[in-house]
N, C-alpha and C positions, 0 to 999 in steps of 0.2 A: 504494500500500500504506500501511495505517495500523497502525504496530506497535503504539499504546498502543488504540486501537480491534480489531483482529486482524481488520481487514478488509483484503480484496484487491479491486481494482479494475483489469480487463482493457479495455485502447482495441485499437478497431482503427482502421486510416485508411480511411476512405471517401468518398472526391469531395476528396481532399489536406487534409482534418479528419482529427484525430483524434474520435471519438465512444466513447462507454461501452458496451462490450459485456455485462459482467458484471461483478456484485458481490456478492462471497461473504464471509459471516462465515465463523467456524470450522467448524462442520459442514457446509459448504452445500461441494458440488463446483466446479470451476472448469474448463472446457472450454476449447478452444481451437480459432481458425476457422483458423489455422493448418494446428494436425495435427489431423485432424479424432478420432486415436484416441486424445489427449494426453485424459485426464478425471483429477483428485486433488483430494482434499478439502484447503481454504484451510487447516487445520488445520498439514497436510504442512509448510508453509510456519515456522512461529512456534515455535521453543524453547521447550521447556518444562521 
C-alpha cells in the first residue's frame, strides 16, 4: 500500500513467491483470490 500515492497493491504466494496480483488506484476495485466474493473499491481503504 502507498498512502501518499493511494494505491493498493495485493501479492499472492505462488510456487512459495510472493507475486502481484492486483493494483488499484482509488476508483479501481480490488478482489480477492482468497474470498472469491470479497470485491471494494481501493478508495474504501484511504481517509478522507
Amino acid at each position: 500500500m502507498s498512502p501518499e500515492a493511494e494505491i493498493v497493491e495485493v501479492f499472492a504466494l505462488a510456487e512459495g513467491r510472493y507475486v502481484l496480483h492486483a493494483r488499484a488506484g482509488l476508483d479501481e476495485p480490488i478482489d480477492s483470490i482468497t474470498l472469491p466474493n470479497l470485491s471494494f473499491s481501493a478508495s474504501a481503504i484511504f481517509a478522507r
